[in-house]
C-alpha positions, 0 to 999 in steps of 0.5 A: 392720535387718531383715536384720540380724535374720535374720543373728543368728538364723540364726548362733544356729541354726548354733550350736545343734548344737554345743551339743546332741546331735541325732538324725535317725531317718529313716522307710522310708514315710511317708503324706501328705495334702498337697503339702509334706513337712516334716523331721517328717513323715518323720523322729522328731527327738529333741534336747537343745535344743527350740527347735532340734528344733521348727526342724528339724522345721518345714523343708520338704524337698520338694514331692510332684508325684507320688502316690508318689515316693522321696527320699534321706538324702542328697537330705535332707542337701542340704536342710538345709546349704541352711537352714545346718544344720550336720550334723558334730552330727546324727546320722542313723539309720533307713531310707536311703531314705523313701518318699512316698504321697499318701494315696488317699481311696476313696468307694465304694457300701458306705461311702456305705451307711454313712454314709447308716445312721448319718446316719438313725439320728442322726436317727430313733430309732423307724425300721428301715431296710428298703433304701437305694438307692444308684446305682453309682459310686466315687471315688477321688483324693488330697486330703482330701474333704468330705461333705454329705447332706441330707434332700430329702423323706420320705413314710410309708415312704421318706426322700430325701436328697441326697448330695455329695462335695467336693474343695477346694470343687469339686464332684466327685459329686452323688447322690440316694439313697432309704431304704425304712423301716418305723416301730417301735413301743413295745409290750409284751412277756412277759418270761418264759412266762406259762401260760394262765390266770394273771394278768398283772402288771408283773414279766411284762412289758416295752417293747420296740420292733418293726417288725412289722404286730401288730393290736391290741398293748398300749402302756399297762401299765395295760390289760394288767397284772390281765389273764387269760392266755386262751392260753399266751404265750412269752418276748418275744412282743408281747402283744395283745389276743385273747391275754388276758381283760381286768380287768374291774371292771364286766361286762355283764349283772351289776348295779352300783351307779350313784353320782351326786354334785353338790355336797352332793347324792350318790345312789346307784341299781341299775342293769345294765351293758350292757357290760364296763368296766374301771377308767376306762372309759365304759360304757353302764349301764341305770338298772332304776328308769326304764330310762333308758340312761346314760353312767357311768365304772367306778370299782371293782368293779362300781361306776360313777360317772354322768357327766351332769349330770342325775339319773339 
């Protein structure tokens, strides 16, 4: 029964040409990642019943034992009178010979690097890659390979990885790979030319993220922006905090008004600050009434709030 089966599909097949017009345009070169050539690797197959182009275009014609190898329209005539085509209805167009090439899949130092690259940057938005050591090495082979990396350990300024190449699950190369970097920090920039003298405000400055070893750069908008430009200071310069007078709302020396509230109870007293203070601050304040040395919050200008929880 099942004979009969295969018997009645083939002769169905065998009849589709005469019924339908087929065209076989061959390919002059033709690269493979596999073994098997089908009809359809190698040639465009364009006819008026689709069942017959997709059986066409699933026969198999040869079998790569070689990275590079020729076949002939002809050698590809015999393959398909083999599986009971008849050609009286095809028509054969394009090269008379097809060359075939195992694709080479080529694993070098330089593309490694990038890979490496890609894989940290994936990972760590807020790192410069400094240097990536790599040992030296290349692969070269037909087949399609798999790559594995894998982060081993990391310290303050080195990440190690592991690196493995695979071929049909067989190990072919394992490498271990270190990646010097440096940590970016978001810090904040002029954004224009800011002469000496003005007053910094939100509009003059940016974020921007850098590697460089800067002392004392400014990371909260809010303790810069009301600042004194103490030197002339160019577009895209991280600004730190030597490069401006600070908004002070309290400065050392001046007297201020020392506000303690508790419950109903709310006194107010003069007192001298003993340091500058801005918005926010803890400074340290000199009650003139006692002498008493205490610990305020600066809340406007040259006003502090007391913090203790005893009268001042």
């Amino acid at each position: 029964m099942e004979r009969l089966k295969v018997s009645i599909f083939l002769i169905i097949l065998i009849s589709l040409p005469a019924l339908s017009k087929t065209e076989i345009r061959l390919k002059k070169e033709v690269e493979l990642e596999r073994d098997t050539v089908y009809l359809s690797d190698i040639a465009d197959i364009k006819s008026d019943n689709r069942k017959f182009e997709e059986f066409l275009s699933g026969i198999k014609i040869h079998k790569l034992k070689k990275r590079k190898e020729k076949i002939s329209r002809d050698f590809i005539k015999n393959v398909l009178k083999n599986n009971y085509i008849d050609l009286s209805r095809i028509v054969f167009t394009g090269a008379d010979n097809t060359l075939l090439r195992k694709k080479i899949h080529r694993i070098t130092q330089r593309s490694v690097e990038d890979e490496i690259r890609s894989f940290i940057k994936s990972r760590y938005r807020d790192l410069k890659i400094v240097s990536i050591n790599i040992p030296k090495f290349s692969i070269e082979t037909d087949g399609k390979l798999e790559r594995e990396i894998r982060e081993i350990n990391s310290t303050g300024s080195y990440i190690y990885l592991s690196y493995r190449v695979f071929k049909d699950g067989v190990e072919l190369k394992k490498l271990r790979i270190s990646v010097k970097y440096r940590k970016l920090r978001r810090v904040i920039a002029a954004k224009r030319y800011i002469k000496k003298g003005e007053i910094i405000t939100e509009e003059d400055i940016r974020f921007i993220k850098t590697d460089k070893n800067v002392r004392k750069p400014f990371t909260d908008i809010k303790d810069i922006v009301g600042s004194t430009a103490k030197i002339d200071i160019s577009e895209n310069d991280v600004i730190t905090e030597r490069m401006v007078i600070p908004d002070y709302k309290v400065k050392r020396k001046d007297y201020v008004k020392v506000i303690y509230s508790r419950n109903s109870i709310r006194i107010e007293i003069q007192g001298v600050a003993l340091e500058n203070g801005k918005l926010g601050d803890l400074i340290k304040v000199k009650n003139i009434s006692s002498g008493k040395v205490l610990i305020c919050k600066v809340i406007g200008k040259d006003t502090v709030l007391y913090t203790g929880g005893q009268q001042p």
